[in-house]
N, CA, C and O atoms as a printed pandas DataFrame, in Angstrom:
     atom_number atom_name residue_name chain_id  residue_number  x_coord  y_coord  z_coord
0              1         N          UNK        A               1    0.850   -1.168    0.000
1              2        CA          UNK        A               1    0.000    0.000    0.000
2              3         C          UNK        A               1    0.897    1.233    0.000
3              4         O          UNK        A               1    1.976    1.222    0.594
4              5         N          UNK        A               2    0.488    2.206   -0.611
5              6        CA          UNK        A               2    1.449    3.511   -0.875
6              7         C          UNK        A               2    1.029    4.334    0.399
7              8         O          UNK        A               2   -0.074    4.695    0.809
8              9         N          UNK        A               3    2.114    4.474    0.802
9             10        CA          UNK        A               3    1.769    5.867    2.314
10            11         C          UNK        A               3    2.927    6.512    1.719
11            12         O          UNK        A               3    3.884    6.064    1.087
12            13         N          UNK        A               4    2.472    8.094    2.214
13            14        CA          UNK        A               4    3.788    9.145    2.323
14            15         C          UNK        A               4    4.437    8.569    3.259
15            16         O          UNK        A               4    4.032    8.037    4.292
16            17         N          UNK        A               5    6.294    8.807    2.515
17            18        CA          UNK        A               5    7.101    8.423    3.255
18            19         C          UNK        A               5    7.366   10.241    4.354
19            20         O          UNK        A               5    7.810   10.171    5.500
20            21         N          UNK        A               6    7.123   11.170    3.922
21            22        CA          UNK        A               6    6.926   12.251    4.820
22            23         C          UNK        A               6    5.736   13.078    4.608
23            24         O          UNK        A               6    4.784   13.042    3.829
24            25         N          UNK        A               7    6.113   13.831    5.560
25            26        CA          UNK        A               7    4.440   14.760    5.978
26            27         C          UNK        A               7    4.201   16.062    4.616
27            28         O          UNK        A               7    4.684   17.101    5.067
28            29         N          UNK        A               8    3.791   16.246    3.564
29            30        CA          UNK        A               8    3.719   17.877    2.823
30            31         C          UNK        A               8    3.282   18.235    3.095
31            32         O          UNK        A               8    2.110   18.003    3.390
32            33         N          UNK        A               9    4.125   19.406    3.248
33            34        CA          UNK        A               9    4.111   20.701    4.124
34            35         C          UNK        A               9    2.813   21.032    3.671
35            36         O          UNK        A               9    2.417   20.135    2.927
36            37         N          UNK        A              10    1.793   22.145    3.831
37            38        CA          UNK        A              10    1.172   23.045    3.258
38            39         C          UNK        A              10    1.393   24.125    2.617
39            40         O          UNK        A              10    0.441   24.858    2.348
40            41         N          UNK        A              11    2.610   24.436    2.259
41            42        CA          UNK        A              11    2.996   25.272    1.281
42            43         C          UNK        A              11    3.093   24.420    0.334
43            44         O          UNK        A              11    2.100   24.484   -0.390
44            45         N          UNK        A              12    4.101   23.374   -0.110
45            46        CA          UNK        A              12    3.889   22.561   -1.085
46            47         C          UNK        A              12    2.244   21.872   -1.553
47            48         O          UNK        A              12    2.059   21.440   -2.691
48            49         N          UNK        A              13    1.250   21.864   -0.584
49            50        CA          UNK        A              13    0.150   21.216   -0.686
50            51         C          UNK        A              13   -0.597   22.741   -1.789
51            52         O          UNK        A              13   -1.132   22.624   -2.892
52            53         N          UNK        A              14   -0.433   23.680   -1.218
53            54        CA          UNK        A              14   -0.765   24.787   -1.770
54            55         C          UNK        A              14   -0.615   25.643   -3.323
55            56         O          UNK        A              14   -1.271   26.378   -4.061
56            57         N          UNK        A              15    0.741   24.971   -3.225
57            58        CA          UNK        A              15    1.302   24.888   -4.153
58            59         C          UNK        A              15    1.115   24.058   -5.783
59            60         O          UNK        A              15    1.207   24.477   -6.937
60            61         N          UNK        A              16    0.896   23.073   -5.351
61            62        CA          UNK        A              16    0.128   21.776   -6.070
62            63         C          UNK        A              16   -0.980   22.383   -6.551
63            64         O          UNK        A              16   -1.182   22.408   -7.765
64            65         N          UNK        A              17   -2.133   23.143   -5.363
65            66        CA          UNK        A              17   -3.680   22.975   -6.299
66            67         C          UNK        A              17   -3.749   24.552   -6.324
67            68         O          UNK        A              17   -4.785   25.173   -6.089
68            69         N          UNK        A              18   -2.688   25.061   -6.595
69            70        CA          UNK        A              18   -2.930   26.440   -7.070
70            71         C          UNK        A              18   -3.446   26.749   -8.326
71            72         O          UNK        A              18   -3.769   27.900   -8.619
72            73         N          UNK        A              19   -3.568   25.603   -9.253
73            74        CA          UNK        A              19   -4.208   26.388  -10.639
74            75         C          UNK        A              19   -5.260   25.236  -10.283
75            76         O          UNK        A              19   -5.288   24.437  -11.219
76            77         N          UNK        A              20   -5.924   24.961   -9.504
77            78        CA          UNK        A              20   -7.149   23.871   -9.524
78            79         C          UNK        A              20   -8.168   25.273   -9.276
79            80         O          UNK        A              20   -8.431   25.725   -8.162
80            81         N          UNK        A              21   -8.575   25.733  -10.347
81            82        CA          UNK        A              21   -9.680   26.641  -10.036
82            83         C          UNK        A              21  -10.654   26.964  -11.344
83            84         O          UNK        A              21  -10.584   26.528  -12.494
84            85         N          UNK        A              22  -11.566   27.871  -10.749
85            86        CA          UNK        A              22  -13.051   28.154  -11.880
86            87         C          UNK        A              22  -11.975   28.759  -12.835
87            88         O          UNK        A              22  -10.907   29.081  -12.316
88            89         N          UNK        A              23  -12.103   28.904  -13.864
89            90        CA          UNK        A              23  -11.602   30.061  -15.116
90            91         C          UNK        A              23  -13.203   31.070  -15.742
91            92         O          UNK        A              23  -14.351   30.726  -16.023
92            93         N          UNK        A              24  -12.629   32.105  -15.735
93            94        CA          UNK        A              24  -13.856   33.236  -16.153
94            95         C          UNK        A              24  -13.659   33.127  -17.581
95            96         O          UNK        A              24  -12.610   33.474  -18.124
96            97         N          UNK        A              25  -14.963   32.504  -18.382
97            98        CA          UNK        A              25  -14.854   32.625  -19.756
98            99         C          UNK        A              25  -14.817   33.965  -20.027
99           100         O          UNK        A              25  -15.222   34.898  -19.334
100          101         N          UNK        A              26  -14.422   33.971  -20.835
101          102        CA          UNK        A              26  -13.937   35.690  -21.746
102          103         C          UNK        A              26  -14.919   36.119  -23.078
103          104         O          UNK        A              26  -14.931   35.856  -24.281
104          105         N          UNK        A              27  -15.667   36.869  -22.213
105          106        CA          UNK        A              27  -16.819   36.947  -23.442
106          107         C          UNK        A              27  -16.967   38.573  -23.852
107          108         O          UNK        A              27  -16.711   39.265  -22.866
108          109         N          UNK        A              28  -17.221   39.163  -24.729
109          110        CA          UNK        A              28  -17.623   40.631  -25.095
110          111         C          UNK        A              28  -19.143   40.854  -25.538
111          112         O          UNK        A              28  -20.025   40.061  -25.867
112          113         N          UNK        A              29  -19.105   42.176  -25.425
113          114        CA          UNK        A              29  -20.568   42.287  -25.462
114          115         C          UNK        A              29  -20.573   42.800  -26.803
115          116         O          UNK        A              29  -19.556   43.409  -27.136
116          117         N          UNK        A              30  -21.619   42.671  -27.757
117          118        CA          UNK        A              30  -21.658   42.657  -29.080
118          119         C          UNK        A              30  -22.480   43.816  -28.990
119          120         O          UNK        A              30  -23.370   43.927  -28.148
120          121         N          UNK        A              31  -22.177   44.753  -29.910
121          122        CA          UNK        A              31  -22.381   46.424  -30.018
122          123         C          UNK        A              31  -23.483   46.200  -30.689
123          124         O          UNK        A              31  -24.351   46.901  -30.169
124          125         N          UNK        A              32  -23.899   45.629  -31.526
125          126        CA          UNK        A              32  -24.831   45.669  -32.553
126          127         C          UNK        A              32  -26.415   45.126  -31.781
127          128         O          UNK        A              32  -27.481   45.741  -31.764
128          129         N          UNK        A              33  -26.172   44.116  -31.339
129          130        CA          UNK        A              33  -27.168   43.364  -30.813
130          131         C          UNK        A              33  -27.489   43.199  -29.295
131          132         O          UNK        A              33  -28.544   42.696  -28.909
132          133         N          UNK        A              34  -26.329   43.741  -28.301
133          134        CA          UNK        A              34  -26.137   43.864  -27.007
134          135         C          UNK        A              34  -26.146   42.311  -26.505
135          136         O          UNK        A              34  -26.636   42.208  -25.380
136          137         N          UNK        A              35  -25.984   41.847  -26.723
137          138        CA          UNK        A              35  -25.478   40.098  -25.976
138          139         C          UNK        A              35  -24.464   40.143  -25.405
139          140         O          UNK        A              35  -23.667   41.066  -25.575
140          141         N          UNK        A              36  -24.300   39.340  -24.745
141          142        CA          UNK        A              36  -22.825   38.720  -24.790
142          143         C          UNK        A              36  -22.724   37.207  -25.761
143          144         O          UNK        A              36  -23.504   36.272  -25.940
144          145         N          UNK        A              37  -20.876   37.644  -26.420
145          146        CA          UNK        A              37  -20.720   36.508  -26.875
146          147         C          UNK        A              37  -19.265   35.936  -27.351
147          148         O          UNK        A              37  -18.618   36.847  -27.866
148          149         N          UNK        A              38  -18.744   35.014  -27.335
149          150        CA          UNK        A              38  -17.918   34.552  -27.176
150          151         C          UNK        A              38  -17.108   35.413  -28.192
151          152         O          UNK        A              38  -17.840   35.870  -29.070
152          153         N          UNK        A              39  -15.534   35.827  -28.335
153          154        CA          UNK        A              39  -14.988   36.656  -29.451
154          155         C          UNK        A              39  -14.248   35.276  -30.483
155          156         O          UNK        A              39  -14.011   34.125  -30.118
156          157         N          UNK        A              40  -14.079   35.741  -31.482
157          158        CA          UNK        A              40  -14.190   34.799  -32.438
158          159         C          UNK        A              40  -15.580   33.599  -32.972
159          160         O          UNK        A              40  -15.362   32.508  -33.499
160          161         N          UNK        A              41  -16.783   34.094  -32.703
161          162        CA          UNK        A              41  -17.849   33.173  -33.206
162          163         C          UNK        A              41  -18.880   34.199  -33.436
163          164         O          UNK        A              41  -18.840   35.356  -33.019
164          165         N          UNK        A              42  -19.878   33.611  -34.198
165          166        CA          UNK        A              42  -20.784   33.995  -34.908
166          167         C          UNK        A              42  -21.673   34.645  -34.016
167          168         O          UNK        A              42  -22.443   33.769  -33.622
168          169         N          UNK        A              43  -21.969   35.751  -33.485
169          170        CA          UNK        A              43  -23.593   36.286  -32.781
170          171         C          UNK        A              43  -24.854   34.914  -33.016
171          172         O          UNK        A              43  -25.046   34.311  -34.072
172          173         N          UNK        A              44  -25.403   34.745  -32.014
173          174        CA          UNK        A              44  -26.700   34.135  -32.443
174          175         C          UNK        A              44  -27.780   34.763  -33.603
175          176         O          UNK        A              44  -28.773   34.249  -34.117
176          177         N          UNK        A              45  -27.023   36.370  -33.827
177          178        CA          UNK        A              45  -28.604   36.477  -34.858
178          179         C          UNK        A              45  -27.788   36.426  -36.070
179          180         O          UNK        A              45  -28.240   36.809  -37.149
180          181         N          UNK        A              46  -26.510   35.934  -35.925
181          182        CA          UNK        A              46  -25.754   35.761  -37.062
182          183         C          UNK        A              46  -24.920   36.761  -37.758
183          184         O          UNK        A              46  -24.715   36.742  -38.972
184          185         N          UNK        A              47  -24.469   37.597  -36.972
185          186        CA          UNK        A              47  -23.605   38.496  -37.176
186          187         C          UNK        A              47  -22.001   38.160  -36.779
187          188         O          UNK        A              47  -21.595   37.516  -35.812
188          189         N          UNK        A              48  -21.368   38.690  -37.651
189          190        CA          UNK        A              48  -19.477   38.487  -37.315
190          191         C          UNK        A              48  -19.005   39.202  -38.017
191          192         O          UNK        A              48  -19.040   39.086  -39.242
192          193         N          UNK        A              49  -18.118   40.659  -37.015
193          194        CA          UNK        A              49  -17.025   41.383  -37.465
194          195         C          UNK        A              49  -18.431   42.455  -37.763
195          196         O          UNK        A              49  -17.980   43.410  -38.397
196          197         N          UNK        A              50  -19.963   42.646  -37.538
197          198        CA          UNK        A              50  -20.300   43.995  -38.551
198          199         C          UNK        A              50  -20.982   43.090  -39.487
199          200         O          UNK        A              50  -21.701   43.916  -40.048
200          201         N          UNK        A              51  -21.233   42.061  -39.998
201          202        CA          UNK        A              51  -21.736   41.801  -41.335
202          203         C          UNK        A              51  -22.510   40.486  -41.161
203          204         O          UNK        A              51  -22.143   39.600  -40.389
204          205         N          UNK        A              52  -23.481   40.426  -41.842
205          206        CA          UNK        A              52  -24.303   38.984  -41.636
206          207         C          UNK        A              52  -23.601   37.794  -42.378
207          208         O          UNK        A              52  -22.664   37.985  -43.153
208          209         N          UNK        A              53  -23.989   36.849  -42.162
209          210        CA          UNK        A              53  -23.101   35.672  -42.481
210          211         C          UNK        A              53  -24.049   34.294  -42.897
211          212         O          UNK        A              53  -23.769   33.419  -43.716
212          213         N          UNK        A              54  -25.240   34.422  -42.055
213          214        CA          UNK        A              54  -26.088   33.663  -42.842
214          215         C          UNK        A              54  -27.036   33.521  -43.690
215          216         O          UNK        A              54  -27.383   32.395  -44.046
């Protein structure tokens, strides 16, 4: 059976799950239509960059 052969510290423990966290998606608000929406994709009413697309 695997046991620690010593005690980690809590700085090292801290250390470890320092990027274990939420991430804030990165979204902009679309001038045209006022949404929010992801940058690089299509608006839901189908707008990208200013211009319709579908």
């Amino acid at each position: 059976m695997a046991t620690p052969a010593h005690r980690t510290s809590k700085t090292k423990k801290r250390m470890r799950r320092g990027h274990i966290k939420l991430n804030v998606p990165n979204v902009r608000l679309d001038p045209a239509t006022g949404e929010y929406t992801l940058p690089h994709h299509v608006s839901p009413s189908g707008q990208y960059k200013g211009r319709s697309v579908k």
